[in-house]
C-alpha positions as CSV (number, residue, x, y, z in Angstrom):
1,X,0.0,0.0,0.0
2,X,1.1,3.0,-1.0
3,X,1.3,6.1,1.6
4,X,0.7,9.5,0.6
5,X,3.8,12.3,1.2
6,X,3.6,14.7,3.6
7,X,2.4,17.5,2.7
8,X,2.4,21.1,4.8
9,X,-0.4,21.3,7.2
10,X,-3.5,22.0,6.1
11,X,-5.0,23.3,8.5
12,X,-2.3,24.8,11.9
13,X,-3.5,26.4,14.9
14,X,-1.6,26.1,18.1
15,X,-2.9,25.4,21.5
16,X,-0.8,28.2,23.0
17,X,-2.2,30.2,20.1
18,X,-3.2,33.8,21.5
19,X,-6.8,35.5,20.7
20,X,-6.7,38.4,19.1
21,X,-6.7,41.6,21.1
22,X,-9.6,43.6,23.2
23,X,-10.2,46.8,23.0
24,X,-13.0,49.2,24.7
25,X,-15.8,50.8,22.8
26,X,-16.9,54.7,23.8
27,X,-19.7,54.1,21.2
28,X,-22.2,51.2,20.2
29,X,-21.8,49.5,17.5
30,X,-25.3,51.4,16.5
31,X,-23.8,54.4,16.9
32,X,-20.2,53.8,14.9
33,X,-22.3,52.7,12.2
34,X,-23.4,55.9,11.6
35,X,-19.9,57.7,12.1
36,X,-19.0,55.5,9.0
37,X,-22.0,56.5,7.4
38,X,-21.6,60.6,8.0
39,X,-17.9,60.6,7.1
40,X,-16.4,62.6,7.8
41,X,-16.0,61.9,11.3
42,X,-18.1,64.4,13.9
43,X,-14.9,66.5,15.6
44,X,-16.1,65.2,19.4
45,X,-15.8,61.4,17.9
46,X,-13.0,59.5,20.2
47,X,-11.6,56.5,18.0
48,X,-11.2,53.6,20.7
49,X,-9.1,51.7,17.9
50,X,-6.6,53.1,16.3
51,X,-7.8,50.2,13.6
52,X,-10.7,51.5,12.9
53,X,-10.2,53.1,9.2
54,X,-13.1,55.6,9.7
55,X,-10.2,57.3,12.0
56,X,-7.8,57.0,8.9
57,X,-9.8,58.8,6.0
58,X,-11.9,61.4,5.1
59,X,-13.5,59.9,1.7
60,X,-17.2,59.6,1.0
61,X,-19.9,57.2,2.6
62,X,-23.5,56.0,1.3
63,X,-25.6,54.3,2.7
64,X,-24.2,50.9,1.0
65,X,-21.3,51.5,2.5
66,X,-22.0,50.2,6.0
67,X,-23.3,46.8,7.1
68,X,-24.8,46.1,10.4
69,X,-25.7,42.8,11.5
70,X,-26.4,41.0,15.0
71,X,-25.5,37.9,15.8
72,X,-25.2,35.1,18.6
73,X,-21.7,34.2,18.9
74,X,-21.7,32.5,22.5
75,X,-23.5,31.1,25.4
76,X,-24.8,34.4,27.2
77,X,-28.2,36.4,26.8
78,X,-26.7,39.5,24.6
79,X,-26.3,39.5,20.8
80,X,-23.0,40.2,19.1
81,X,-22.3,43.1,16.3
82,X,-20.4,42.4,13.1
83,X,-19.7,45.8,11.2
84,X,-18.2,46.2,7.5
85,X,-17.6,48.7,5.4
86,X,-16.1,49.7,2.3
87,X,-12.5,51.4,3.0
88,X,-11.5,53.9,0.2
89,X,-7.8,53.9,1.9
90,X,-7.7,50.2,1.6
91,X,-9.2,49.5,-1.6
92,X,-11.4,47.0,-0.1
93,X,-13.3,46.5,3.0
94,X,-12.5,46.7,7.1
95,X,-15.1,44.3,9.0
96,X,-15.1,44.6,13.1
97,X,-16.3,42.4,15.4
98,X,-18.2,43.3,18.7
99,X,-18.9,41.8,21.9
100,X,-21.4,43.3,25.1
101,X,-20.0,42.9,28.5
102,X,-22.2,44.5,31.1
103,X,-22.9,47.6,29.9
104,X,-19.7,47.8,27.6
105,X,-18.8,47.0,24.7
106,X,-15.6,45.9,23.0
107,X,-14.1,45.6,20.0
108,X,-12.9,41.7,19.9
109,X,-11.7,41.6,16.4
110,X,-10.8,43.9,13.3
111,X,-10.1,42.5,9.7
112,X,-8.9,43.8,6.6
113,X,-9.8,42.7,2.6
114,X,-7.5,44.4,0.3
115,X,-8.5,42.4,-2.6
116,X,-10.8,40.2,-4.2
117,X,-12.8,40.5,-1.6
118,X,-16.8,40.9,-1.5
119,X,-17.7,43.1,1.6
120,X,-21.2,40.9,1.9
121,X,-18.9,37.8,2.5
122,X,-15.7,37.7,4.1
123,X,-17.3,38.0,7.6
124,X,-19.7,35.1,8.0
125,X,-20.8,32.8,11.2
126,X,-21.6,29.3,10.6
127,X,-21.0,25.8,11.9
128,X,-18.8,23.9,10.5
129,X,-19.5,20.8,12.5
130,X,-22.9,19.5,14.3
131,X,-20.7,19.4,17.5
132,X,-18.6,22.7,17.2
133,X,-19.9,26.0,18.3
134,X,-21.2,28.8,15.9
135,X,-17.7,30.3,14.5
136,X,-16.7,33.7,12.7
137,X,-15.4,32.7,9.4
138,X,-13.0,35.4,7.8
139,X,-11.7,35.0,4.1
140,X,-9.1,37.6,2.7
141,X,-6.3,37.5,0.3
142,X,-3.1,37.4,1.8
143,X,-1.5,37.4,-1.7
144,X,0.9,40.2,-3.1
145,X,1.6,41.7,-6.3
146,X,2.6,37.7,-7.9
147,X,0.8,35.7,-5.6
148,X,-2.6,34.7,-4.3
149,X,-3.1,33.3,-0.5
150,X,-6.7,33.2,-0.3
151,X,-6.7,32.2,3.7
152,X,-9.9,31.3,5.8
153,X,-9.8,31.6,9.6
154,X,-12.5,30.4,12.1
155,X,-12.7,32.0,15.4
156,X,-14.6,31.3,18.6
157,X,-15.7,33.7,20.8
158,X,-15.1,32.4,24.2
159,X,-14.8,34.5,27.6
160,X,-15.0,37.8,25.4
161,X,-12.6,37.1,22.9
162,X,-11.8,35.4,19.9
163,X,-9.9,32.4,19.4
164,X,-8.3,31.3,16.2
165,X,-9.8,27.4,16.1
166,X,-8.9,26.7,12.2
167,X,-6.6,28.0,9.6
168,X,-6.8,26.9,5.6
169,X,-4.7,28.3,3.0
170,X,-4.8,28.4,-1.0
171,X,-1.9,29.6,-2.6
172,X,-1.1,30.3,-6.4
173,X,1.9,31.6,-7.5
174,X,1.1,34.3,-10.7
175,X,5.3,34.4,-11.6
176,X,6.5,32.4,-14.9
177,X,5.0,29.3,-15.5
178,X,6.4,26.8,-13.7
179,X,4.6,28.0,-10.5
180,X,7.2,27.9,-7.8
181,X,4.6,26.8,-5.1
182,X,0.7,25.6,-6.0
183,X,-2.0,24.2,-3.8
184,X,-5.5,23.9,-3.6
185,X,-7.4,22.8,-0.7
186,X,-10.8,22.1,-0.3
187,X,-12.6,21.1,3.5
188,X,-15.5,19.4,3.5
189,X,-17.5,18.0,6.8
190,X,-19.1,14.9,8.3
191,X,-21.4,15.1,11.3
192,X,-18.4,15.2,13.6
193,X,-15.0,15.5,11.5
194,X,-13.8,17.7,9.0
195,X,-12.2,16.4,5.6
196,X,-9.3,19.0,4.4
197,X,-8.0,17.6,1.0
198,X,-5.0,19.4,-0.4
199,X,-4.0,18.8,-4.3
200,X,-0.7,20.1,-5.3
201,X,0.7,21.4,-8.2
202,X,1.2,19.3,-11.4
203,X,4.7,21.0,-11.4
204,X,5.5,19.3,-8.2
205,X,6.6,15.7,-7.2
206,X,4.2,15.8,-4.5
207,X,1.2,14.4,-3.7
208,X,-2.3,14.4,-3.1
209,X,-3.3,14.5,1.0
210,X,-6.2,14.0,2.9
211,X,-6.5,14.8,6.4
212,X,-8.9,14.6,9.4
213,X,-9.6,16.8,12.1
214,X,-12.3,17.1,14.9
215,X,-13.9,19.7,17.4
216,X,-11.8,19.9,20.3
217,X,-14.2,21.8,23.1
218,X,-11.5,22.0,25.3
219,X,-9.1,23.8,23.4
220,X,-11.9,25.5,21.7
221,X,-10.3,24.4,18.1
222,X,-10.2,22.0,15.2
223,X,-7.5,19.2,16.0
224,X,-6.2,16.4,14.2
225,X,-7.7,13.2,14.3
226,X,-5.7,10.8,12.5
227,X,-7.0,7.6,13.8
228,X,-9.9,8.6,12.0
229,X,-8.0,9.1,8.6
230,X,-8.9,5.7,6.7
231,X,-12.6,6.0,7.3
232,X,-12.4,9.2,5.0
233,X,-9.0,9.3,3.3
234,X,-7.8,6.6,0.4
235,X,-4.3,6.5,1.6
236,X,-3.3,4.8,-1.5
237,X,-4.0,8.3,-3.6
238,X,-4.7,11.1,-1.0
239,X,-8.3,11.7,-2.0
240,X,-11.2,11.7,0.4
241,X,-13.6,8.4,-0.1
242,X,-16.7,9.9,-1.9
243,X,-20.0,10.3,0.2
244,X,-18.5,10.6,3.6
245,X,-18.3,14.2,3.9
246,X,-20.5,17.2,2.4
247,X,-18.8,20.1,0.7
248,X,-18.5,23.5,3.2
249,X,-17.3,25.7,0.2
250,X,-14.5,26.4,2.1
251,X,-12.0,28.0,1.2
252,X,-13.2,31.0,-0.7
253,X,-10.8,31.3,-4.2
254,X,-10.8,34.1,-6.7
């Protein structure tokens, strides 16, 4: 039987990983919606985050501009905010996340889209498995000026902050053909496991790869599970066993 070779991780996120950082609110998140909508900002405004772009530019703002939404993100009684907005400075959109404790509220994560990005999308909540919490899904390109890293990250929002629990990568290299470096992943989902298949490039000596991971409520993240690998994976070529796991559309490519 033939084994599979190694292939980078598809999916790495560290137990000691860190959540991403706090930071208090003066205003709602109703109210910093419309500062971003009646840029630019009122002279009294205090920006709590330096992050927050409408601090950083003057441009124009319409009403399609700004998104709003409320969401359940954890175990308590209060609803969480997710902001975006279209960011003339960036060329792309700013998204914030929001969390209420007590009567405060704080700013528990802020992304950026540069490119190939749709504002609509590259914040969403979903579960990914029946057994894992409700997670904030981020998709951005990472890529630069001859690459393109489209990366998703899934974070939990446990004791008021967020928690990286997954990481997935797609990279393409745009330089000369041969591409120096080429992958494509795709994750797909069981009841309880998730199915990350990563096909390399042609160019390459390497591969196919099919690997397994599970909910981990403990560490609050997706783990490995390899003694699960053969009821999902063909180690012979790499490639998941058809009808054991549904498609997640994950991750988003150009």
């Amino acid at each position: 039987m033939h084994k599979a070779i190694l292939f980078p991780l598809a999916a790495i996120v560290l137990h000691a990983a860190d959540p991403l950082p706090v930071v208090s609110m003066k205003t709602t998140p109703e109210e910093l919606a419309h500062v971003f909508l009646v840029k630019p900002v009122p002279p009294d405004f205090e920006c709590s985050s330096p992050l927050l772009v409408v601090c950083l530019e003057d441009g124009p703002a319409s009403e399609t501009d700004v998104t709003l939404r409320w969401i359940q993100l954890d175990g308590d009684p209060d609803m969480e905010a997710i902001l975006t907005t279209k960011s003339f400075l960036l060329g792309g959109y700013a998204g914030y996340v929001f969390d209420r404790q007590d009567t405060k509220w704080n700013q528990v994560g802020s992304f950026m889209c540069r490119r190939e990005c749709d504002g609509a999308d590259f914040i969403r909540v979903r579960k990914l498995t029946e057994d894992s919490p409700a997670l904030v899904l981020i998709y951005r390109d990472l890529g630069g000026s001859a690459s393109t890293i489209m990366r998703t990250t899934a974070y939990q929002l446990y004791e008021g902050k967020l928690w990286p629990a997954l990481e997935v990568d797609n990279f393409v290299w745009a330089g000369l053909p041969p591409p120096e470096r080429e992958w494509h992943r795709t994750v797909s989902a069981s009841q309880d496991r998730l199915v990350i298949h990563t096909v390399p490039s042609t160019s390459t000596r390497e591969r196919e790869t099919c690997e397994v991971q599970r909910w981990d409520a403990q560490g609050h993240q997706f783990v490995p599970a390899p003694a699960d690998a053969t009821k999902y994976c063909d180690p012979r070529t790499g490639k998941p066993l058809p009808g054991k796991a549904h498609t997640l559309g994950l991750p988003v490519v150009p």
